[in-house]
C-alpha positions in Angstrom: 0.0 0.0 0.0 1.7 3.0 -0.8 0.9 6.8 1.3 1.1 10.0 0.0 0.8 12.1 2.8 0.3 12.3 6.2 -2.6 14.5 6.4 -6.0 14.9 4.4 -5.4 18.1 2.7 -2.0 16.5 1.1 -3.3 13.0 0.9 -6.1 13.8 -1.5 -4.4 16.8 -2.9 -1.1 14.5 -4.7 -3.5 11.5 -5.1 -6.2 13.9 -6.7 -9.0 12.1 -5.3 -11.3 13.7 -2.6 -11.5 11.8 0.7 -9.1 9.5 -0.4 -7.4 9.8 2.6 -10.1 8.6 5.1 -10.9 5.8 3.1 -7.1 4.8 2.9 -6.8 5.2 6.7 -9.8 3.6 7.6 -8.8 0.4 5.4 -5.6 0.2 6.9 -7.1 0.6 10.2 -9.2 -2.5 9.5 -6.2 -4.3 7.9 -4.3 -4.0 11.4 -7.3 -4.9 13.0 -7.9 -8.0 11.3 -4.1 -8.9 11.4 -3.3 -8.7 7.6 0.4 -8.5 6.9 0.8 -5.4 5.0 3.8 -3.1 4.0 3.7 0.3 3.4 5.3 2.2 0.9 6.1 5.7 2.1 5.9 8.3 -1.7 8.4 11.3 -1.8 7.2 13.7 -3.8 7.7 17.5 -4.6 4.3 17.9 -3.0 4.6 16.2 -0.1 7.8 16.2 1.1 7.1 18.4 3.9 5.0 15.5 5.7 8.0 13.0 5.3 8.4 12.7 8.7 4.9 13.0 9.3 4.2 9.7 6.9 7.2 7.8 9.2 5.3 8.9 12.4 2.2 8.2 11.2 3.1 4.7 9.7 5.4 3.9 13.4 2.9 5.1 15.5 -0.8 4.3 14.1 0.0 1.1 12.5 3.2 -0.7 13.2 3.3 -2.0 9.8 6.7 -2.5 7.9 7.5 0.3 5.4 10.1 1.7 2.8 10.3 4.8 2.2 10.5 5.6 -2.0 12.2 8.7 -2.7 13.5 8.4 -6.3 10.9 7.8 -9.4 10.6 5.7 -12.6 8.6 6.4 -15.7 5.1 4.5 -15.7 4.2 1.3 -16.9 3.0 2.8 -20.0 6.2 4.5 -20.0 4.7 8.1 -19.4 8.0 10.3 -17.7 5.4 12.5 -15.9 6.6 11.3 -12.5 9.8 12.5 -12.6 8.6 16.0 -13.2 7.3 15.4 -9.5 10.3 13.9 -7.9 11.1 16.3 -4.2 14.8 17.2 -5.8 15.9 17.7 -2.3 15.6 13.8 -1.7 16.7 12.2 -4.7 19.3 9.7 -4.1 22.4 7.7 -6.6 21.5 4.5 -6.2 23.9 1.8 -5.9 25.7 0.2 -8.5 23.1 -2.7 -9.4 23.9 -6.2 -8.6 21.2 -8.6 -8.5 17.3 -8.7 -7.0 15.1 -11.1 -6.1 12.7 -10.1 -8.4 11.0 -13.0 -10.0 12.7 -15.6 -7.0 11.2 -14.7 -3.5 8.5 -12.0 -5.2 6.7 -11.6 -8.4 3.8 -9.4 -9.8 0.2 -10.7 -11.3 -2.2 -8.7 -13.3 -5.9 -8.8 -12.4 -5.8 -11.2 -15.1 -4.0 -13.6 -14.0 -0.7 -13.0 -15.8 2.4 -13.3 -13.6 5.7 -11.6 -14.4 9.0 -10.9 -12.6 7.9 -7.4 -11.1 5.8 -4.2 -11.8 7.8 -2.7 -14.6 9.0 -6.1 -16.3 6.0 -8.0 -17.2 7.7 -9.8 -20.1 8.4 -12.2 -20.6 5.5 -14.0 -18.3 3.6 -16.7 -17.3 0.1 -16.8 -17.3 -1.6 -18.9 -14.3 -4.8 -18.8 -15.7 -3.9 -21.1 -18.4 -0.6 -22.9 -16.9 -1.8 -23.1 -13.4 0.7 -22.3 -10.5 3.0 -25.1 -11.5 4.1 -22.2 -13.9 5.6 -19.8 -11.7 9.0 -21.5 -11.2 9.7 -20.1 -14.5 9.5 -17.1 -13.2 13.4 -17.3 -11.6 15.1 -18.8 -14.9 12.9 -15.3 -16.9 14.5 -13.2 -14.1 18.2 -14.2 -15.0 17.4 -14.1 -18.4 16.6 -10.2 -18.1 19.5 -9.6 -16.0 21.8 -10.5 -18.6 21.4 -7.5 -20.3 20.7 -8.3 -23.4 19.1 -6.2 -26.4 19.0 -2.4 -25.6 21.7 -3.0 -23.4 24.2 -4.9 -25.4 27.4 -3.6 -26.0 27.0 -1.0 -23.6 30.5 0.2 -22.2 29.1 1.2 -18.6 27.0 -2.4 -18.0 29.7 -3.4 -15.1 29.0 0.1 -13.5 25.6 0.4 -14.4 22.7 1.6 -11.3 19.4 -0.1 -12.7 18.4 -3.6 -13.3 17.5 -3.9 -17.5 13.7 -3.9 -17.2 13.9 -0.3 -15.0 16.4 0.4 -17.8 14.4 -0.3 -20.8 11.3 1.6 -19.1 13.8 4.5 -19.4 14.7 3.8 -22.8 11.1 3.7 -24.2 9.5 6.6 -22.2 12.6 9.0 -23.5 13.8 10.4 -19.6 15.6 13.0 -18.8 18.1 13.8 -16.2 16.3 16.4 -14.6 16.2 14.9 -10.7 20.1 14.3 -10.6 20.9 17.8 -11.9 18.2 19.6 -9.9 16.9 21.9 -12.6 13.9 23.5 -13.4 11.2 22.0 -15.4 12.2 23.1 -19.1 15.6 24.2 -17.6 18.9 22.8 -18.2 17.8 19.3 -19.3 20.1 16.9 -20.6 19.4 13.2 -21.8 19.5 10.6 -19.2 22.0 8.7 -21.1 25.8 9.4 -20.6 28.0 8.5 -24.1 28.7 5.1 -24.3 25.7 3.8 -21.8 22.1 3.2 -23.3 20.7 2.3 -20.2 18.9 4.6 -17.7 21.8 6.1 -15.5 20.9 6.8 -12.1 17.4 8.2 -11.9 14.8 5.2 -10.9 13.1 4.5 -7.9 15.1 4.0 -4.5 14.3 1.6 -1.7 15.7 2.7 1.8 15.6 -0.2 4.3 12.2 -1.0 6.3 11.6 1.3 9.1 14.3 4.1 7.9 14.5 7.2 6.3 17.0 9.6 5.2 16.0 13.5 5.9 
């Protein structure tokens, strides 16, 4: 579940949606209530990153769920950029050098259709449980390797031993044509320059960044 602010006004003001905050609360409170295992996902945005440690406080103190706090974004899955227009400059992190995930091994993503695929933003190759049943899914690990060879957009590419995003967060950066604008802390319109240095054709630094549960850097 992700939160997008720690108070109403905020809440319903980044998630455009009146009263969305009481009905987030309230089905979180009933979530705790009823003992459902639920992580949070704390959002860092330019408009509410002056409730950061509001959101912590909240999450700590009302629910006592685990959380992560997200302060770096990633194009949509229909490779929109628009989020990164949004991204709180003043809490955008490098992330690390990448070097492996469990993405597809311990956790995995399914569509409301039944289609399973490694994660969120690489949904193919997949497997589709409808058809294949759950005897399918251990395909998922041996599709997760596959992507992390780097193969296709990323071939040949002189920084792929140094490089800070995993190839489907890449490729999501490849087709939704990102810019740079988070790591150099410009304007919108203002000093943009493409996300990809010379000789890499992957998506440089800017994705999203996961700080361990129950942290957060201010």
């Amino acid at each position: 579940m992700s939160l997008y602010g720690a108070t109403g006004q905020t809440y319903d003001a980044v998630t455009r949606n009146r009263e969305a905050f009481d009905r987030f609360t309230r089905g979180l409170d009933a979530s705790r209530e009823a003992g459902l295992p639920v992580r949070i996902n704390v959002i860092v945005a330019e408009e509410n990153a002056h409730e950061v440690e509001g959101m912590v406080r909240l999450v700590e103190d009302r629910w006592v769920f685990p959380y992560q706090v997200f302060t770096n974004m990633s194009p949509t899955i229909d490779r929109e950029a628009t989020p990164l227009a949004s991204q709180a400059r003043k809490y955008v992190q490098t992330r690390r050098v990448f070097s492996g995930c469990n993405a597809g091994h311990t956790f995995f993503h399914v569509d409301p259709h039944g289609v399973a695929s490694v994660r969120t933003i690489g949904r193919d190759p997949s497997v589709n449980l409808m058809t294949e049943g759950l005897t399918a899914l251990p395909r998922l690990g041996g599709i997760a390797e596959s992507l992390h060879l780097r193969t296709g957009g990323c071939s040949g590419c002189s920084k792929a031993g140094t490089c800070r995003t995993c190839r489907p967060l890449a490729k999501l950066h490849q087709e939704a044509g990102t810019t740079d604008r988070s790591i150099k802390g410009t304007s919108p319109g203002q000093g943009l320059r493409p996300l990809r240095d010379p000789g890499c054709r992957a998506g440089g630094n800017v994705g999203r960044s996961v700080r361990p549960s129950g942290t957060v850097q201010l």
